[in-house]
N, C-alpha and C positions, 0 to 999 in steps of 0.2 A: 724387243719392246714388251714389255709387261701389260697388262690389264689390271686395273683398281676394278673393284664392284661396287658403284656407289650407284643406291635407287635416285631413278627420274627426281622423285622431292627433293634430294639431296644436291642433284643438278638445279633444278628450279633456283635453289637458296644459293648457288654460286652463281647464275644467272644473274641473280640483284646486282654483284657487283661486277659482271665481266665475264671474260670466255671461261666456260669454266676447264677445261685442258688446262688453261694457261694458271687458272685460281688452284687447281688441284696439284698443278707438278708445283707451283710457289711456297703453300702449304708443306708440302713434302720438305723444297727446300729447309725451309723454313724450322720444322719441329726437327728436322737431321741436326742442324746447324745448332739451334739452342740445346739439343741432347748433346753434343761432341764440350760443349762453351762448358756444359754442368760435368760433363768428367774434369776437364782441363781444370776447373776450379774445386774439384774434387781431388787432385791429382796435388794442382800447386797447393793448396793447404794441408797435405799429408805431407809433402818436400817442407811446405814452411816451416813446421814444426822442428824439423830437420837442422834445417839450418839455422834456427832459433838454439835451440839445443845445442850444439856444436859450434855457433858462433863461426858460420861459414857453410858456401855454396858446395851443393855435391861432388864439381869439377875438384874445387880446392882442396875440400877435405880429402879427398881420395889419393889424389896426388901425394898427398903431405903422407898418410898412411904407410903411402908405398915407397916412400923417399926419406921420409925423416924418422930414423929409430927414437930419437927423444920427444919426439912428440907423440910417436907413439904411445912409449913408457904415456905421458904425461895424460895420455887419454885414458888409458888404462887404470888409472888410480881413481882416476873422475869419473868413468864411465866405461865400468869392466863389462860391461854389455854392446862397447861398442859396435863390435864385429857385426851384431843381429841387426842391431840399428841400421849397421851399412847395407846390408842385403834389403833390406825392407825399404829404405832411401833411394836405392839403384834400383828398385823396384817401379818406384813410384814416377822418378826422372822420366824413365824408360818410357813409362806409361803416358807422362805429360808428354815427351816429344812425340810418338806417336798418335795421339789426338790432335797434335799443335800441326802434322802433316794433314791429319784425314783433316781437317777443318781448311788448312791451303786450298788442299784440291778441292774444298765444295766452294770457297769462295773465287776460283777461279775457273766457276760454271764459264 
């Protein structure tokens, strides 16, 4: 178990509304859970863009890369940067499913 340093006044003003143990670890929860929500929405609007551009999910597009040589060709002439695109995309996926965890586990305090 940790220790917060929070002064008596600071106690007092979680007093007003209740234990303040219970206001403080809430708190905690709390600014954790809205920081994980602001990646996750940081995360899925760098993938959106993704899949906006590409006209398809990162599963999809990936597969097709690795499976259809004409559609490769056909990305290629559209978007010869695809390749960077894909790394920077699998990047981000990555990123969103592992916030989409840590955020699991906090809401299944």
């Amino acid at each position: 178990m940790s220790v917060l340093n929070i002064t008596n006044k600071e106690i007092g003003w979680l007093k007003l509304f209740g234990d303040p143990a219970q206001l403080a670890k809430d708190a905690v929860y709390f600014f954790v859970k809205n920081k994980i929500e602001a990646k996750m929405e940081e995360y899925r609007n760098k993938s959106l863009f993704f899949e906006k551009k590409y006209e398809s999910t990162f599963h999809v597009f990936a597969d097709k890369v690795e499976s259809d040589e004409s559609y490769v060709k056909a990305i290629n002439a559209i978007h010869p940067l695809w390749e960077n695109d894909m790394i920077q995309w699998e990047f981000y996926h990555k990123e969103l499913e592992e916030w989409t965890k840590k955020l699991r586990d906090i809401l299944e305090k």
